[in-house]
N, C-alpha and C positions, 0 to 999 in steps of 0.2 A: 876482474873475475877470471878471467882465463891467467893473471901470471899468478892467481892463487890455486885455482887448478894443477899449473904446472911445476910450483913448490910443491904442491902435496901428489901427486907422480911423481918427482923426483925423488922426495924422502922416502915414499914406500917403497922403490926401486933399490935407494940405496941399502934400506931395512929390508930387505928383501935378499940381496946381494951379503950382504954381512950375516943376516940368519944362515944363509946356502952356507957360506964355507964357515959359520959354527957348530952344525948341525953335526952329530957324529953319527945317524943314522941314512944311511943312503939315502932312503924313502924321504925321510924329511928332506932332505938336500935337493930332491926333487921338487917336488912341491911347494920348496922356496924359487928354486930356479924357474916352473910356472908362473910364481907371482911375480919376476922377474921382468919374466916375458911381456905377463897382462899389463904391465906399468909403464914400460918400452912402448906398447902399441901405444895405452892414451898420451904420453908422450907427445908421440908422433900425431896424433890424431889433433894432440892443441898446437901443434906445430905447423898445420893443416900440409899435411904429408898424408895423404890416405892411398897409396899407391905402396909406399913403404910401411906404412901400418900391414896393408890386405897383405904381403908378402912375409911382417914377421908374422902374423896368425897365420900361414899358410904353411909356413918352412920352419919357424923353428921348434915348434913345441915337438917335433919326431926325435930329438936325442934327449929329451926330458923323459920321454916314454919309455923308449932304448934303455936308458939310462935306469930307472925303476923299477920295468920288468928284468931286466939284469940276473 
């Protein structure tokens, strides 16, 4: 259960990462780069990494926002 979990984080992550730099509108590319993010944490979370999870929900999502209010 969990290495199907982390096949399906992984592909959304990937699908996520490949939408961001198809995107030709900033906004979207944002927005892709959140889902990015959110896929990274569960990730890390099936990883049982919860210390680097709380850290990317803490740190990274501020240049996705930067990034969009732009």
């Amino acid at each position: 259960m969990l290495a199907l979990l982390f096949i399906l984080f992984a592909g959304m992550a990937v699908g996520c990462a490949i939408s961001m730099v198809a995107q030709r509108n900033p906004l979207y590319s944002a927005i892709s780069l959140i889902g990015v993010f959110i896929s990274l944490t569960c990730l890390y979370v099936t990883l049982a990494a919860p210390f680097i999870a709380a850290v990317q929900v803490i740190v990274t999502p501020a240049p996705s926002w930067f990034w969009s209010y732009s």
